[in-house]
C-alpha positions as CSV (number, residue, x, y, z in Angstrom):
1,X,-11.4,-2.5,32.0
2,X,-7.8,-1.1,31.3
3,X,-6.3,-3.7,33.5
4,X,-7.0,-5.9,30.1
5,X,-5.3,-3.6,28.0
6,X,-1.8,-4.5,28.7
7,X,-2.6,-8.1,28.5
8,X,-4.4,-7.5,25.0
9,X,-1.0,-5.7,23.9
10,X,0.8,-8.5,24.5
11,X,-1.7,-11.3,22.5
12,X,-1.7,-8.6,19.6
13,X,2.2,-8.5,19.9
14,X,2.6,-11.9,20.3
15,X,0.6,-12.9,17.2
16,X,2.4,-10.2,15.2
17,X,5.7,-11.5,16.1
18,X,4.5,-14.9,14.8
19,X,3.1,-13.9,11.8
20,X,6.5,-12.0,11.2
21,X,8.5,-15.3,11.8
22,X,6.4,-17.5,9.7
23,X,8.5,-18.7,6.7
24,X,7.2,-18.9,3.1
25,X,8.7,-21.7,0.8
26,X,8.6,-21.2,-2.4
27,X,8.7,-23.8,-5.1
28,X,10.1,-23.6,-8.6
29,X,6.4,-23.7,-10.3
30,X,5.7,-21.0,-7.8
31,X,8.6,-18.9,-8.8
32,X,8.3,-19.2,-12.3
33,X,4.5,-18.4,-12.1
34,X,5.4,-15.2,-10.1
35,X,8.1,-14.1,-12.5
36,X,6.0,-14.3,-15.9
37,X,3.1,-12.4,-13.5
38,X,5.2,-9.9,-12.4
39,X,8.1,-9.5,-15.3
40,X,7.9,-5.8,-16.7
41,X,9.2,-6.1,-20.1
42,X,7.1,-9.4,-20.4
43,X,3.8,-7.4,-20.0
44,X,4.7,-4.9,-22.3
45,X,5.4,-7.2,-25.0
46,X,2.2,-8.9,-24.6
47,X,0.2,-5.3,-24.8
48,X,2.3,-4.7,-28.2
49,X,0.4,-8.1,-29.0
50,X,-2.9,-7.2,-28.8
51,X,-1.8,-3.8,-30.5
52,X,-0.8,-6.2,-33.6
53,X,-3.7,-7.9,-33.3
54,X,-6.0,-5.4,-33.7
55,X,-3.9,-4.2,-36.8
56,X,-4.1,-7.9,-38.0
57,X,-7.9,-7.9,-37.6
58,X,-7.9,-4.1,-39.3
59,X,-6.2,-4.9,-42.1
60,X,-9.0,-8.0,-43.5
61,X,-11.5,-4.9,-42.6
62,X,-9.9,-3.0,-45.2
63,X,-11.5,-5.6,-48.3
64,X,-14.9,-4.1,-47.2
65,X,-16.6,-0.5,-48.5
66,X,-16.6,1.8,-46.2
67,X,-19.5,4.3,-45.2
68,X,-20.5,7.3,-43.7
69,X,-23.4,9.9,-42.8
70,X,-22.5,13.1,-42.6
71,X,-25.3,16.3,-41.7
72,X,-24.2,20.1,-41.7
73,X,-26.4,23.0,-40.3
74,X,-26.2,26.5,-41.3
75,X,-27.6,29.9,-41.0
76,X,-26.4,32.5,-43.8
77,X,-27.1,36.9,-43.5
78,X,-25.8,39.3,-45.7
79,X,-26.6,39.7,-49.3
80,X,-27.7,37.3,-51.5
81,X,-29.0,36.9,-55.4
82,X,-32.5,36.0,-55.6
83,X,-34.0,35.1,-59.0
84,X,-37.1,37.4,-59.5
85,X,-39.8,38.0,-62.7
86,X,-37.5,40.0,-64.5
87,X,-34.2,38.9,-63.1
88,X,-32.2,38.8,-60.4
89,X,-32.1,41.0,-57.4
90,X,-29.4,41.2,-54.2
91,X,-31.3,41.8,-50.8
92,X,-29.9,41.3,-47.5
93,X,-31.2,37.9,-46.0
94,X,-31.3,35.4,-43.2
95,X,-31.4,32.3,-44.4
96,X,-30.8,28.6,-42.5
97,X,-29.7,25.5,-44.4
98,X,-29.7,22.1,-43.3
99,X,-27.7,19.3,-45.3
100,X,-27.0,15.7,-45.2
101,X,-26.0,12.9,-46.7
102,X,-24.7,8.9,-47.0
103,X,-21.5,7.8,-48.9
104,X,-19.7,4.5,-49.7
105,X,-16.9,3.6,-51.0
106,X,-15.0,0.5,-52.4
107,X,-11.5,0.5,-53.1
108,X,-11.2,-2.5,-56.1
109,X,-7.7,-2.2,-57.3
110,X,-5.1,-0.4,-55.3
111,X,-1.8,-1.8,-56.2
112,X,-2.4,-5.2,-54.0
113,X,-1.3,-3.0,-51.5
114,X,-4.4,-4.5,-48.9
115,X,-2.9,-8.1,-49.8
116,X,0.5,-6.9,-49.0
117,X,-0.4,-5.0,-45.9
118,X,-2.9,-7.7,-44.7
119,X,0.8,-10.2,-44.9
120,X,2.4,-7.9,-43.2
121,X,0.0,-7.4,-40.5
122,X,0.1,-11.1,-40.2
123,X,3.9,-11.6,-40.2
124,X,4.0,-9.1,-37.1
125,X,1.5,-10.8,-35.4
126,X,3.3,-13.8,-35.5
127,X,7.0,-12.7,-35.2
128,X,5.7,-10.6,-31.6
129,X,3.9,-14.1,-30.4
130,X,7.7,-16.1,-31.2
131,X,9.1,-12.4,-28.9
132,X,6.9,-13.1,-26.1
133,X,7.5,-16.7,-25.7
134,X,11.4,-16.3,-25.8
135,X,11.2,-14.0,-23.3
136,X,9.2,-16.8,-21.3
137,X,12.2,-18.9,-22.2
138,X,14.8,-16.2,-20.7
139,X,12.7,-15.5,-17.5
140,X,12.8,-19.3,-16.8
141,X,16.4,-19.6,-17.2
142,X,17.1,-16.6,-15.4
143,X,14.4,-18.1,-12.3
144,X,16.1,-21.6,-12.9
145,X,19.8,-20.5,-12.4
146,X,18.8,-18.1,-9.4
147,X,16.5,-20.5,-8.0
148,X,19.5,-23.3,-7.9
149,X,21.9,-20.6,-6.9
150,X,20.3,-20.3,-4.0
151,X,20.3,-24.4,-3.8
152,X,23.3,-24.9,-3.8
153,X,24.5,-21.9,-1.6
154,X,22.1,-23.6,1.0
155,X,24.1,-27.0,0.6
156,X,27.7,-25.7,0.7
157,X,26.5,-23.6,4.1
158,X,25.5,-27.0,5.2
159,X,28.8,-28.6,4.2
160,X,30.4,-25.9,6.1
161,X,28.1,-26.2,9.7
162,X,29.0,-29.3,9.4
163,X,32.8,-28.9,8.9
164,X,32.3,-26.4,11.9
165,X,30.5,-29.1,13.9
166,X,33.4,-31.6,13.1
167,X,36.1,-29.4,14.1
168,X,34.4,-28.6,17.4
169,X,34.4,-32.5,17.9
170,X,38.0,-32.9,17.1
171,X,38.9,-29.7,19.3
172,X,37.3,-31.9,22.5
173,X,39.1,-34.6,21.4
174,X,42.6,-33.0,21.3
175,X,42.3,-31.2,23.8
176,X,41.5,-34.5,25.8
177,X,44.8,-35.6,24.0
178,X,46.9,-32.3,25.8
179,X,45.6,-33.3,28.8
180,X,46.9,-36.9,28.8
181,X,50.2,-35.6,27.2
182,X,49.7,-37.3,24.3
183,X,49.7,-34.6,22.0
184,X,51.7,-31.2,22.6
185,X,50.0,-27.8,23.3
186,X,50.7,-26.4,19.8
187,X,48.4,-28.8,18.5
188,X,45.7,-27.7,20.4
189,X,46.1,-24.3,19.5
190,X,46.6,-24.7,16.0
191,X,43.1,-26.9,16.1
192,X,41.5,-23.7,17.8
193,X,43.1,-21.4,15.1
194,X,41.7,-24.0,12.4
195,X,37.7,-23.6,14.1
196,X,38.1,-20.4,14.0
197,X,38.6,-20.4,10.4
198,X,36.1,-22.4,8.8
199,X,33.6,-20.9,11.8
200,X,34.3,-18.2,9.3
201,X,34.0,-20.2,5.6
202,X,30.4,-21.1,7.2
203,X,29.8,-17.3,8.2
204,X,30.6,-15.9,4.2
205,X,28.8,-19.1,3.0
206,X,25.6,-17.5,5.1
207,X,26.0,-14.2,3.5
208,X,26.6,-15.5,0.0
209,X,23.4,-17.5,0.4
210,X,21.5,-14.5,1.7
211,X,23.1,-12.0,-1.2
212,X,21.5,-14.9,-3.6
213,X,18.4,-14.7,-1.9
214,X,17.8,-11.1,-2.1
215,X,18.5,-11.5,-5.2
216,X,15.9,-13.9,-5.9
217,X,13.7,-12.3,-4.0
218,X,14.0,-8.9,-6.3
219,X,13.5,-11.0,-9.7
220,X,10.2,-12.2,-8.0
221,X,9.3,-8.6,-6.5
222,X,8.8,-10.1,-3.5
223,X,8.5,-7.6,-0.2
224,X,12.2,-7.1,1.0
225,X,11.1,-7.7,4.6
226,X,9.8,-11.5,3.4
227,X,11.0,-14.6,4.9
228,X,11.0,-17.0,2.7
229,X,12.8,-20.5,1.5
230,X,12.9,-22.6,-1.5
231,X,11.6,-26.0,-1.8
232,X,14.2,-28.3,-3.0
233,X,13.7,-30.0,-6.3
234,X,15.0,-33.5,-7.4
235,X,17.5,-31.6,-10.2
236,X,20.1,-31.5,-7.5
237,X,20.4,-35.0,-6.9
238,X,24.2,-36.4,-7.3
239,X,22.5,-39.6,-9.2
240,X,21.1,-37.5,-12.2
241,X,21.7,-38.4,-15.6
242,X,21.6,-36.9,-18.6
243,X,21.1,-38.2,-22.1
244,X,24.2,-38.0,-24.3
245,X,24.0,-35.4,-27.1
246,X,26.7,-34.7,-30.3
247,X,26.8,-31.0,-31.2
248,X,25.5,-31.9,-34.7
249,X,22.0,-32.5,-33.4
250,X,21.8,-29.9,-30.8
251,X,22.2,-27.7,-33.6
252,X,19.5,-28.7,-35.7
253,X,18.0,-29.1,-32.8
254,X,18.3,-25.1,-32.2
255,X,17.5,-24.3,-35.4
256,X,14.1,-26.3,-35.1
257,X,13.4,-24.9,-31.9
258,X,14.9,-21.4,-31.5
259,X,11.9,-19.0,-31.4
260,X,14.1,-15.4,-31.7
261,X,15.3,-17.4,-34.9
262,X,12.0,-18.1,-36.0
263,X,10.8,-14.1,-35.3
264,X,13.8,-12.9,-36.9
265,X,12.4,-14.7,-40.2
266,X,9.2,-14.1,-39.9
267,X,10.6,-10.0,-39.2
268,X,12.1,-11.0,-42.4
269,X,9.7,-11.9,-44.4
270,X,7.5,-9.0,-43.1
271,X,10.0,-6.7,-44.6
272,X,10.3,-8.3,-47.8
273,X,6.6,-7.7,-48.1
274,X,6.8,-4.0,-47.1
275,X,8.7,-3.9,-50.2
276,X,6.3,-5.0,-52.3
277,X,3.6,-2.3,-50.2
278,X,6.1,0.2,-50.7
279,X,5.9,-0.3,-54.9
280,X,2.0,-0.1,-54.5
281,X,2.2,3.9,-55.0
282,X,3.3,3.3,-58.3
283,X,0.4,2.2,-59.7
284,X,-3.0,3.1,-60.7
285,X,-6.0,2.9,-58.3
286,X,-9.4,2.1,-58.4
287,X,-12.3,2.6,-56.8
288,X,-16.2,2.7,-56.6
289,X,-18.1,5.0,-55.2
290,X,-21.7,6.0,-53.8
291,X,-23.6,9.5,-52.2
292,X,-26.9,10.5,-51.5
293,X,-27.6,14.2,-50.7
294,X,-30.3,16.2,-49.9
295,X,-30.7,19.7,-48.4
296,X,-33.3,22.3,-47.0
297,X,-33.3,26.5,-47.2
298,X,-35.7,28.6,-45.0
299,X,-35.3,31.0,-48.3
300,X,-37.5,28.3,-50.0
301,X,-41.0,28.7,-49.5
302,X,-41.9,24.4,-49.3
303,X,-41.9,22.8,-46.1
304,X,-39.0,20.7,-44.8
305,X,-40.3,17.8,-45.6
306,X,-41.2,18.1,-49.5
307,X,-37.6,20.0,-49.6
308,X,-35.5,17.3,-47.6
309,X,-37.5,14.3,-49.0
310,X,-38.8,15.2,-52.1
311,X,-37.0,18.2,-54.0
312,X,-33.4,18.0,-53.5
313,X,-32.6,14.1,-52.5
314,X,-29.7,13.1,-55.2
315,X,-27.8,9.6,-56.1
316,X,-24.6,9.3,-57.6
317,X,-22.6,6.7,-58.5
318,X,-19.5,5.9,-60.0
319,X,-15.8,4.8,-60.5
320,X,-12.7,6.9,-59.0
321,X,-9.4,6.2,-61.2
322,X,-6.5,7.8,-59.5
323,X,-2.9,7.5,-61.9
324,X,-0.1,8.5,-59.7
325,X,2.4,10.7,-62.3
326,X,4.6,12.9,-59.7
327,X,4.8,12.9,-55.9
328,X,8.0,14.5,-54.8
329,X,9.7,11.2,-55.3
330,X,8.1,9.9,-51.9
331,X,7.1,6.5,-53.6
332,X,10.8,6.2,-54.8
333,X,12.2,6.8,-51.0
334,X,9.8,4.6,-49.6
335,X,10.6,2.1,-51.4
336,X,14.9,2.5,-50.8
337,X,13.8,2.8,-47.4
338,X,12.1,-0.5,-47.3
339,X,15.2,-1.8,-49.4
340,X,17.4,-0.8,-46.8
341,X,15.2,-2.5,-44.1
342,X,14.9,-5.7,-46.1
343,X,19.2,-5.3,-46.3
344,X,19.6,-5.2,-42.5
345,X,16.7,-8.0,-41.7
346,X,18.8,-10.4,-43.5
347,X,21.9,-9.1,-42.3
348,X,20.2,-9.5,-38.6
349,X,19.2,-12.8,-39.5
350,X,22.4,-14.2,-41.1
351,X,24.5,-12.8,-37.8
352,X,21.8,-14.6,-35.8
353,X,22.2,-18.2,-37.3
354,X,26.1,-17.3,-36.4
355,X,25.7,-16.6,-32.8
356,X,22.9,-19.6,-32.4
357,X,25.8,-21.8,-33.5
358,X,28.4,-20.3,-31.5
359,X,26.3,-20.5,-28.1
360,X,25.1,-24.3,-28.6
361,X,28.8,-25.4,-29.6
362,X,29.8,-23.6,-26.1
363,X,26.8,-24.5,-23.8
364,X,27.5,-28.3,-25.5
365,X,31.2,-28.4,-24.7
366,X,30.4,-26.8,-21.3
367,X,27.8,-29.9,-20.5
368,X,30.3,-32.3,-22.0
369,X,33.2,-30.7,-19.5
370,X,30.3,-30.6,-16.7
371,X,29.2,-34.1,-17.3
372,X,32.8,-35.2,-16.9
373,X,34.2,-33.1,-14.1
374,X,30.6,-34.7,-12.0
375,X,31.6,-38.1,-12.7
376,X,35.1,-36.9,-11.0
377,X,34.2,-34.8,-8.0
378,X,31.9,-37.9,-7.1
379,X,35.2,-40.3,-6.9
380,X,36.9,-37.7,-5.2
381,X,34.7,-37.6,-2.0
382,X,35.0,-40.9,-1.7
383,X,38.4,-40.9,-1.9
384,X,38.4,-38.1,0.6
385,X,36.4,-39.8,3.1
386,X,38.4,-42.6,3.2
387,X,41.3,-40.9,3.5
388,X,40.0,-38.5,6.1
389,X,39.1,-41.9,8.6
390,X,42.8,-43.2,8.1
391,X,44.1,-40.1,8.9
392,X,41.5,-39.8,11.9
393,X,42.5,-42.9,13.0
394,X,46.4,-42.6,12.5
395,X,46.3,-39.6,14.4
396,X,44.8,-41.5,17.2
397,X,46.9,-44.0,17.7
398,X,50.2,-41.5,17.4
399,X,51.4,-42.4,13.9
400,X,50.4,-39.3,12.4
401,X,50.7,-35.4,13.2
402,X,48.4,-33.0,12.8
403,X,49.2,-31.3,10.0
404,X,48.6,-34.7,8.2
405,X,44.9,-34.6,9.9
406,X,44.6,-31.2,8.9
407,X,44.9,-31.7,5.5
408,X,42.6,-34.4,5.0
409,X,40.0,-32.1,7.0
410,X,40.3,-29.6,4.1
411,X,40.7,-32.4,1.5
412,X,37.5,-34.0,2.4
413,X,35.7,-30.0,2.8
414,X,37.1,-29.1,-0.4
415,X,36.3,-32.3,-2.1
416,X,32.5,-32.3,-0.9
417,X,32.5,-28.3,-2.0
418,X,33.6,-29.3,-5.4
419,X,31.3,-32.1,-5.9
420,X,28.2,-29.9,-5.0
421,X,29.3,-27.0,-7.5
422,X,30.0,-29.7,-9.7
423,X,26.3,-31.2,-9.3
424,X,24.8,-28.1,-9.6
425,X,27.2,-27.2,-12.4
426,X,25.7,-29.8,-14.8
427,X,22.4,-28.8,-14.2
428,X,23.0,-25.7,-14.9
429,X,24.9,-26.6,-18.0
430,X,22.3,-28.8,-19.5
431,X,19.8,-25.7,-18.4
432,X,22.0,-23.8,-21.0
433,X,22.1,-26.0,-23.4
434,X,18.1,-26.4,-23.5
435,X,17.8,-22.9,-23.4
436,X,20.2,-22.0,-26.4
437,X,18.4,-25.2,-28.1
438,X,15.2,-23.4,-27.4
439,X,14.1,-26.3,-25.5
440,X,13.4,-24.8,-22.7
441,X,10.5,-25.3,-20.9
442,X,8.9,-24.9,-17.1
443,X,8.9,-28.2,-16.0
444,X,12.4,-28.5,-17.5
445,X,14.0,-28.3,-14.1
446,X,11.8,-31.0,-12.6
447,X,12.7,-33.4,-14.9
């Protein structure tokens, strides 16, 4: 039997090691699905939801009476006065009382404060729903820039394996030339120096890349030891377009669409209410009110039940006016406390119309410049193709050195380097611009 246990080690380590080598992709849907999940500060703004929603849903409670039953037990010694034939007399007794009773109330007039207080409930509620989705907003664009981060590290570590492959080719190839004694040692050596460096370009291209993907891979919460890809998306194609936009629109675009600009006057008008609750102390309240009572005393000589039910039951009904004439001045502080809230909610709001403006006019001009600089890089690799053959060729034949070959190597590496930044660039620009529009949505990227 334990001739089988070394060959069971060895299926058990074997599928382990290929359990450890299998590769997760992830897709941007995943990624974004896992980051709302996961997010922290996302979860604990959708708890302080359902706080303000129960406040919300307290706060139309408050138009109806409320009511109670309330029972007390007691037992009584020491001396007592007992009415006798001819008077009273104090004797030492043990007596045991039971009490109860059921009370209602209805406040009718308090100041409006349950109308102001029922707004404000409802202008919180709101305001914290526009908080959670703009923080769905910012964990998309924080998944989309990372996610396409990663992207385009991927494609510039291509561009640079391949650059590495290329040299290698060209190496063979001169050094083919050395040995006929068409080209001069120095040139080989200088083509070895030359592999050597962009063997290391591609090596800090695959670090960057991994650096990006831990990165990644901590916004998701993902297990450290993971190994896991990204699913390319359509985004990063060089033939994307983009609609044309004038910084006009995009700003009344923003001021449509911007939820933080939307909770920041609902926040608003919120406090502007709590000034209004804040005055209700001033006034005169009202209110309406109902108790039954009844009782039983072991000192009495009638049964429970004629004393609980039939001797002592009382109703009472009536109206509760309460005119407020001094407090310590807290009505007065509340209300230049709720002022001074009212003061800075604007001021927060005014400072916020300011910076929307400011970040669409710079994510605009950004997309403009990215738009542009696109349209250039894609020329330029052309260019720098074309030149790279001639120079390929020229070197061939004799007619040029290699310092003239070496340059349109890095002209053509640079030129596809700059064109895949540039690609990327624009997405991430008009990712910007959507998100400071507050246009920003999941399926944004796959457009």
């Amino acid at each position: 039997m334990f001739k089988f246990i070394p060959l069971l080690a060895i299926v058990l380590l074997s599928s382990f090691i290929g359990k450890a080598q299998e590769v997760r992709v992830i897709s941007f849907d995943e990624a974004v699905a896992i980051a709302l999940e996961k997010n922290i500060q996302l979860r604990q703004e959708k708890n302080q939801l359902i706080s303000l929603d129960a406040q919300k849903k307290q706060s139309a409670m408050a138009y109806l009476p409320s009511a109670g039953i309330n029972f007390q037990a007691s037992r009584q010694d020491g001396q007592q006065f007992q009415l006798v034939e001819d008077g009273f007399e104090i004797k030492n007794v043990q007596a045991d009382r039971l009490s109860g009773g059921v009370n209602a109330d209805l406040t009718i007039f308090n100041g409006f404060g349950r109308v102001h207080s029922r707004k404000i409930a409802s202008y919180n509620y709101e305001a914290q729903l526009k908080g959670v989705e703009r923080t769905r907003q910012e964990i998309i664009f924080q998944i989309a820039q990372q996610y396409l981060q990663v992207l385009l590290d991927k494609e510039l570590l291509k561009i640079n394996q391949q650059a590495v492959t290329d040299q290698e080719k060209q190496l063979q190839q001169i050094e083919g030339f050395v040995k006929q004694g068409l080209r001069p040692q120095a040139d080989l050596y200088t083509q070895q120096a030359q592999l050597r460096q962009f063997e290391l370009t591609a090596i800090e291209s695959e670090n960057q890349l991994e650096i990006n993907k831990a990165t990644f891979a901590q916004t998701l919460q993902l297990n450290p030891l993971e190994v896991f890809e990204v699913a390319p998306i359509e985004a990063s194609d060089v033939a994307i377009k983009f609609p044309e936009v004038d910084l006009s629109s995009a700003f009344n675009v923003a001021l449509e669409n911007r939820v933080d600009l939307k909770q920041s006057q609902l926040t608003l008008a919120s406090a502007q209410r709590n000034v209004a609750f804040s005055k209700t102390g001033l006034y005169p309240s009202l209110s309406a009110f109902y108790q039954y009572g009844t009782q039983y005393s072991s000192l009495n000589t009638l049964n429970f039940r004629d004393q609980f039910f039939d001797l002592y039951p009382n109703n009472t009904v009536g109206l509760s006016l309460n005119i407020p004439i001094f407090n310590n001045f807290v009505n007065r502080t509340r209300i230049e406390v709720a002022k001074v809230d009212l003061a800075n909610n604007s001021l927060n709001l005014e400072n916020l119309k300011r910076t929307v403006y400011r970040d669409v006019q710079n994510a605009y001009l950004n997309f403009k410049a990215a738009i542009k600089k696109a349209e250039v890089t894609k020329i330029g690799v052309e260019a720098s193709q074309e030149a790279h053959e001639v120079q390929k060729e020229r070197y061939k034949i004799g007619v040029a050195n290699f310092v003239e070959l070496s340059q349109a190597n890095q002209a053509l590496i640079k030129a596809e380097s700059d064109d895949a930044q540039a690609r990327y660039t624009l997405v991430f620009q008009k990712l910007i611009l959507d998100f400071n529009t507050g246009t920003l949505t999941a399926d944004q990227l796959m457009e």
